[in-house]
C-alpha positions in Angstrom: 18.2 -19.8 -3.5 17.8 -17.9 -7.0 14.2 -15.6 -6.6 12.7 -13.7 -9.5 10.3 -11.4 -8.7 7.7 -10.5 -11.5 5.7 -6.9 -10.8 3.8 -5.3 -13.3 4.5 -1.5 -11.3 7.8 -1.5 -9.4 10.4 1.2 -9.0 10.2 4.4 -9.5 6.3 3.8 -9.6 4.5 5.2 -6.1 2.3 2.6 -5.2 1.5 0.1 -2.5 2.7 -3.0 -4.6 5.7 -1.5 -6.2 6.7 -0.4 -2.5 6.4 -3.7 -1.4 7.9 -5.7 -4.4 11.1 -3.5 -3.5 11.2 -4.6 -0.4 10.9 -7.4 -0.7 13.3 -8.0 -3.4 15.9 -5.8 -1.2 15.4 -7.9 2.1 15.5 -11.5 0.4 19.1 -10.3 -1.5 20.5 -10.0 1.6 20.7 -14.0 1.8 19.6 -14.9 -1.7 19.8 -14.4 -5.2 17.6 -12.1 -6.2 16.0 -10.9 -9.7 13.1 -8.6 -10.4 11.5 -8.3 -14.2 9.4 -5.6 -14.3 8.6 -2.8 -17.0 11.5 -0.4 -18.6 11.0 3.2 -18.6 11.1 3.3 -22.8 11.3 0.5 -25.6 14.9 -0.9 -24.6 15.5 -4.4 -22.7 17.6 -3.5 -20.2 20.1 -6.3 -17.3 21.3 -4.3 -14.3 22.6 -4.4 -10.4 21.2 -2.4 -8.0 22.8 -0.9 -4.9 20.6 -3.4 -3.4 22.5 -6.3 -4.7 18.9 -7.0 -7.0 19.5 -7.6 -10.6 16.9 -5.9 -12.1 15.5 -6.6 -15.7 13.4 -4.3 -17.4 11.3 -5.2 -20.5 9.9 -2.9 -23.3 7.3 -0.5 -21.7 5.2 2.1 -23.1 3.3 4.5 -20.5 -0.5 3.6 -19.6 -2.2 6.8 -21.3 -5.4 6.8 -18.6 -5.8 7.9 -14.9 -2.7 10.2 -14.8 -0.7 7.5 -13.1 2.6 7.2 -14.8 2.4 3.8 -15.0 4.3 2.0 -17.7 3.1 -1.5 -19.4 5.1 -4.2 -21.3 3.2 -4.8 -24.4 1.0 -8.3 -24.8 2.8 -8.9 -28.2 5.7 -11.5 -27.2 5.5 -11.3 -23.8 5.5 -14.3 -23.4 8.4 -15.3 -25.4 10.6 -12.4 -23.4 9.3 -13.8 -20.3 10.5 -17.4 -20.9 14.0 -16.1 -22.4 14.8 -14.3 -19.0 13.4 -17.2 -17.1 15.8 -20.0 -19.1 18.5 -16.7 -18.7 18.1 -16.9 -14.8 17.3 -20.1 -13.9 15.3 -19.5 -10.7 14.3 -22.3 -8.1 10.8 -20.1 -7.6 8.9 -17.3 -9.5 6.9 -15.2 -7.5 4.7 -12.3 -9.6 3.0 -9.4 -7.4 -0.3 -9.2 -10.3 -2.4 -11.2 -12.9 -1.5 -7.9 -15.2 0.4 -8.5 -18.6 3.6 -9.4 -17.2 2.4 -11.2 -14.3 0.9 -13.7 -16.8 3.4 -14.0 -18.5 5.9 -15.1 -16.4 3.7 -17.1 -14.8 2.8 -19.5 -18.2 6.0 -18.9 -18.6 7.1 -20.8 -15.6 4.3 -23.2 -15.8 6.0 -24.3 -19.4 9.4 -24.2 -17.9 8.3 -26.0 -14.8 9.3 -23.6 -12.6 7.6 -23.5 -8.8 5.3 -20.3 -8.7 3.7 -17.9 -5.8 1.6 -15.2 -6.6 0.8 -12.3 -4.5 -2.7 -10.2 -4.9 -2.6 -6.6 -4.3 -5.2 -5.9 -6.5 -9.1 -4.5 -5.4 -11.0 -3.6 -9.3 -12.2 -0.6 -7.8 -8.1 0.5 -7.7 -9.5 0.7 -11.6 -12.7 1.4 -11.8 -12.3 4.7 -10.2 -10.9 5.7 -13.8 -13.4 4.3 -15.6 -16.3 6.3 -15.0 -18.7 4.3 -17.0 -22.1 4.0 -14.6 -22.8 1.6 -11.6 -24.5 -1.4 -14.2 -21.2 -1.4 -16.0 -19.0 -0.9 -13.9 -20.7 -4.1 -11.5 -19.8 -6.1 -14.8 -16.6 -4.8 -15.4 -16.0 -5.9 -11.9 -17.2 -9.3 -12.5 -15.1 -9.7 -15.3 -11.5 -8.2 -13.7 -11.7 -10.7 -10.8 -12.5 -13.4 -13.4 -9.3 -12.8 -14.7 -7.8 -12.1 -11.8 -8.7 -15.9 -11.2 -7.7 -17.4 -14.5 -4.0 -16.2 -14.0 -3.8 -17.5 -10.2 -5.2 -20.4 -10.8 -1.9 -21.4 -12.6 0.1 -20.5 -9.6 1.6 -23.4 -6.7 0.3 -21.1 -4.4 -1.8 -17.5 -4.1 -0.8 -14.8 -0.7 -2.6 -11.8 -0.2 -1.9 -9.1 2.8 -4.3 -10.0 4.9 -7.2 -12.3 5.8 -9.5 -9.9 4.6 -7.9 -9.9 1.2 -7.4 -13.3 1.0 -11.3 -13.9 1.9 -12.0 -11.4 -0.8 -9.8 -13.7 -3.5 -11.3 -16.6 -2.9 -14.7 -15.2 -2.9 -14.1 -14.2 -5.9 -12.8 -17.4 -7.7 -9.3 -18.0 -7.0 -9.3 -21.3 -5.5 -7.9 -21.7 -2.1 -6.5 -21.5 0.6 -5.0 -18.0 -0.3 -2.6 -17.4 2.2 -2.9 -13.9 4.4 0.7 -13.1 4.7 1.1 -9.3 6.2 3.3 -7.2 3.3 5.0 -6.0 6.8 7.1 -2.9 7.6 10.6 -1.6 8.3 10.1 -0.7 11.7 14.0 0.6 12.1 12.7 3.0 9.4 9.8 4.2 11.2 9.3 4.6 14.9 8.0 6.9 17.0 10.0 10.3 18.0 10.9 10.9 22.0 12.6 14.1 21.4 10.4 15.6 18.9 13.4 16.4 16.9 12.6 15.0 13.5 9.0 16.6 14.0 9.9 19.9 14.0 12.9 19.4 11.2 10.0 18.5 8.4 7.5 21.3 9.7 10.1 23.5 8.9 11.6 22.2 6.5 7.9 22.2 4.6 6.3 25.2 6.1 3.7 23.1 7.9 2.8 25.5 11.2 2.6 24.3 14.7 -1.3 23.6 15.1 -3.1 20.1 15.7 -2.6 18.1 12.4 -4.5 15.1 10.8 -2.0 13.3 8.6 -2.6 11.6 5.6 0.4 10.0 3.0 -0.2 8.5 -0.4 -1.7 9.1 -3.6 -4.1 11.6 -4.1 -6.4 9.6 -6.1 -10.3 9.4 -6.5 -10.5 6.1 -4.4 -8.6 7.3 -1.6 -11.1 9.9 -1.0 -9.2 12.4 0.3 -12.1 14.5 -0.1 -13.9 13.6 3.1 -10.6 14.5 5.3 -10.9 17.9 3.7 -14.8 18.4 4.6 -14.1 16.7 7.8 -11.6 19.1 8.8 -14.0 22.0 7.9 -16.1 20.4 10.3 -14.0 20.1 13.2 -13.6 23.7 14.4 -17.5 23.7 14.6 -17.4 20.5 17.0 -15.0 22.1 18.9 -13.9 26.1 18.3 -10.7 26.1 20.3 -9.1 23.2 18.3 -7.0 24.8 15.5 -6.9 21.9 13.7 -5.2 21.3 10.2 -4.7 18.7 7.7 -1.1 17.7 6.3 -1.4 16.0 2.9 2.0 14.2 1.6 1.9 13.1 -1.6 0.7 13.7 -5.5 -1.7 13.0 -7.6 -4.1 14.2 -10.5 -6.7 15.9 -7.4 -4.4 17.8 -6.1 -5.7 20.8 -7.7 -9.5 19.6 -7.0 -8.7 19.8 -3.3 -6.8 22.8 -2.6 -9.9 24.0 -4.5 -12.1 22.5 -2.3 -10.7 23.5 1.1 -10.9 27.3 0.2 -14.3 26.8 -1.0 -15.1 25.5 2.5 -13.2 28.4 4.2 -10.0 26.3 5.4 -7.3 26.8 2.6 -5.2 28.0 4.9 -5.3 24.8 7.0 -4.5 22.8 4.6 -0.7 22.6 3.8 0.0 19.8 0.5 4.0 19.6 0.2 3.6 17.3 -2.7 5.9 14.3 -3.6 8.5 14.3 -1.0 11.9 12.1 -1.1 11.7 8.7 0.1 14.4 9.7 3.1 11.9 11.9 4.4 9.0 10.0 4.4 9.4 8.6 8.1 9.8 12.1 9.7 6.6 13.1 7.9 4.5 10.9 9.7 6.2 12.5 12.8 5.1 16.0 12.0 1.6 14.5 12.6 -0.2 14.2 15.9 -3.0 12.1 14.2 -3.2 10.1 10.7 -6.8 9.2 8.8 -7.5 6.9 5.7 -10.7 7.4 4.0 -9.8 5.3 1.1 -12.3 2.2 0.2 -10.1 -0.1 -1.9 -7.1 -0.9 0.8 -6.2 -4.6 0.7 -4.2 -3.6 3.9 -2.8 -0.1 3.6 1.1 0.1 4.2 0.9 4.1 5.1 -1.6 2.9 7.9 1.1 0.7 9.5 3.4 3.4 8.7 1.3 5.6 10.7 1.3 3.5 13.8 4.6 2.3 14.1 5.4 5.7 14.2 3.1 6.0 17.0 -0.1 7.6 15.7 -3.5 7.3 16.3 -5.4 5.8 13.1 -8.5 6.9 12.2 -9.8 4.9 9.1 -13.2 3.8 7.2 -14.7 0.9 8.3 -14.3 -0.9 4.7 -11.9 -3.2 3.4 -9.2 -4.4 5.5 -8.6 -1.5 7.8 -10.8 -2.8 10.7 -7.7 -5.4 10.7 -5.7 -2.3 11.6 -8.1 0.4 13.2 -9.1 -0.7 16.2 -12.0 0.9 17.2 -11.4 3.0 20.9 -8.1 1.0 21.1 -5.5 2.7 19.1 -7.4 4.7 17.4 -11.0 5.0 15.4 -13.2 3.6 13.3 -15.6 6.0 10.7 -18.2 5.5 8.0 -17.9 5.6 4.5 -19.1 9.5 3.2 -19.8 10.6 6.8 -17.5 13.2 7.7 -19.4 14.7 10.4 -18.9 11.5 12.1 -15.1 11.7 11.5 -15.3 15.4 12.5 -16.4 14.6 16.2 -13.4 11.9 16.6 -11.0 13.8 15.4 -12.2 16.6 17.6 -11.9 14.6 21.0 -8.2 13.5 19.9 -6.7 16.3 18.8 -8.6 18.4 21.7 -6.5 16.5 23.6 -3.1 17.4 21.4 -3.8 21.0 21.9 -4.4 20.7 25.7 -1.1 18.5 25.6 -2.7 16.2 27.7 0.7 14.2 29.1 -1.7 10.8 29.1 -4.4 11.1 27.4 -6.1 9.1 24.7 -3.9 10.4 22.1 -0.7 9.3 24.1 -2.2 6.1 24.7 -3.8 5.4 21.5 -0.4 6.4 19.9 1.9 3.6 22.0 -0.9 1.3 21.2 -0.5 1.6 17.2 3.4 1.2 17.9 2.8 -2.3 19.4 0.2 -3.3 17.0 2.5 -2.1 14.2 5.5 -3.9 16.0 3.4 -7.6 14.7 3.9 -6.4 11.1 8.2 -6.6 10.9 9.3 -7.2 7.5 11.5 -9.5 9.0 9.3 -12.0 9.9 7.4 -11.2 6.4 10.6 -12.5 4.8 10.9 -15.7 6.5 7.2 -16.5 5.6 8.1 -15.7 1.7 11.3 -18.1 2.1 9.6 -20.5 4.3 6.7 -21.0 1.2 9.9 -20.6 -1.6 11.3 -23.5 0.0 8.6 -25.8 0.1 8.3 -26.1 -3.7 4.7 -27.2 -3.7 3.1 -28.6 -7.1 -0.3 -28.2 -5.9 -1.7 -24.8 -3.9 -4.6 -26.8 -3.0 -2.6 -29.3 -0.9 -0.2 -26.4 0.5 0.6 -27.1 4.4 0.1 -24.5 6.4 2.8 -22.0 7.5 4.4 -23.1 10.7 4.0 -20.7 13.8 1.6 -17.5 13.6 0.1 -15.8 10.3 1.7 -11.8 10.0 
């Protein structure tokens, strides 16, 4: 079967949706043939092969000037018309676009001209925007009103609409598009990460980094205004006065424009020095960061599923996360691991506190130990793997109508 992927952020973009297009792409080429079109890095129109056997082709892109992402766009002018000359280039049996951006909707009235099958995946939450839009609540309800809207009018066009999780897909069709979206897991390499019986890797990225040997909350990703990052920071602060003896510190992995804001803001609270931020750190290193943690939180409010979550437990963590979004599909409360409110740190303070007491007694099986093997077999439902065949098993049907779509056989990822 001949798949183009459309993604309006892909490669080398760090983000959720450009980490799963890849994927995705990479795992299908394995038994298809696979194209991605997604934005160049300058004004140039670009064909090539990947090491990934993907034939990647990149359109004119100029770099989105707000927020500090490095994202890149493919100008609205002619779009269109690029769109349908790759698509009568490649020929694909399916089109499947990760957004409703610019490109996205493109290819997809592209492909609606061209009468070419689509599927369209949602990754996207307007308060992943908002967040750089600081314009006041009244506005910013509008502008929300509007983005899903138009988040609607694109995937309305589509033979049929995923989204990560039930939660998500809930949240689509709430909001306009018409259903049934599909939840379909983005899923995980789980020979990539797993947990760490000899500790090995664990102590290779604490010194490679210079993170010391102490109790540590994890967290990996951007460090962006709706991941509010903040709240680990003030919750850690909060922690030695629930419980003095824990020499606790927080591990952050990954960029972004606050970086500065919270280093700040952990020495204004007295813990700069248990706060270690390696930055951007290769991709071949990312596993064995998760295993230099004995703990990993998420206080981020826009997460459609989170994949450094399931990250985090298949590498056998307990996950603490905000009880908002989709991570209650994840977090399960007192099972493998816990559940916290929105802008209450003091109640993240007191769970962390039991846990990692119990890391720095190295309790042999306690509730960290358990909590930990308990993420692994939660995470163990999310294999890639099985994503994959759900993606071919929808390519192949071919559908004409999403609102007639048969269900997936066996269970939903």
């Amino acid at each position: 079967m001949r798949i183009l992927i459309g993604a309006d952020t892909y490669a080398p973009d760090v983000n959720g949706a450009a980490a799963f297009a890849g994927r995705l792409a990479a795992g299908l080429a394995t038994r298809h043939d696979v194209h991605v079109v997604a934005p160049g890095r300058d004004l140039r129109t670009t064909t090539t092969r990947t090491a990934a056997d993907v034939t990647e082709h990149r359109l004119p892109a100029l770099p989105v000037v707000a927020g500090g992402t490095g994202l890149r766009f493919c100008p609205p002018v002619g779009l269109v018309r690029a769109a349908t000359r790759v698509l009568r280039e490649v020929a694909p049996d399916v089109v499947h676009v990760q957004s409703h951006f610019l490109l996205g909707r493109a290819l997809v009235t592209a492909a609606n001209r061209l009468g070419i099958p689509v599927v369209a995946t949602n990754h996207f939450m307007p308060e992943n925007l908002t967040h750089h839009v600081p314009l006041g609540r009244a506005v910013e309800r509008r502008l929300h009103t509007w983005a899903w809207a138009d988040a609607a009018a694109v995937f309305t066009k589509a033979d049929v609409v995923t989204a990560p999780t039930p939660y998500a897909a809930a949240l689509a069709e709430r909001a306009g598009i018409p259903g049934p979206v599909l939840p379909i897991s983005c899923g995980m390499d789980l020979r990539r990460f797993s947990p760490d019986p000899t500790g090995q890797r664990r102590r290779d990225f604490r010194t490679r980094y210079g993170v010391p040997d102490r109790p540590t909350v994890g967290y990996v990703g951007r460090l962006a205004p709706e991941k509010n990052v903040s709240e680990l920071v003030e919750a850690l602060a909060l922690v030695r006065t629930v419980r003095p003896d824990v020499d606790a510190q927080l591990l952050l992995v990954g960029d972004g424009a606050l970086r500065p804001a919270l280093l700040r803001q952990a020495a204004a609270l007295g813990v700069a020095d248990r706060v270690v931020s390696t930055g951007f750190v290769p991709e071949e290193d990312l596993p064995a960061a998760y295993l230099a943690c004995d703990v990993f939180a998420n206080a981020g409010t826009a997460e459609l599923q989170s994949l450094v979550v399931l990250e985090a437990m298949a590498s056998g963590l307990p996950v603490f996360g905000v009880d908002a979004c989709a991570l209650p599909h994840l977090v399960r409360d007192g099972d493998n691991g816990f559940l916290f409110p929105h802008a209450r740190p003091a109640v993240l303070a007191a769970r962390l506190a039991l846990v990692l007491g119990e890391v720095a007694q190295d309790a042999p099986d306690g509730l960290h130990r358990r909590m930990g093997r308990r993420s692994a077999q939660i995470a163990a439902g999310h294999d890639e793997r099985v994503t994959l065949a759900r993606f071919e098993e929808l390519y192949a049907l071919r559908t004409s109508t999403r609102r007639t779509v048969p269900a997936l056989t066996g269970s939903r990822v």
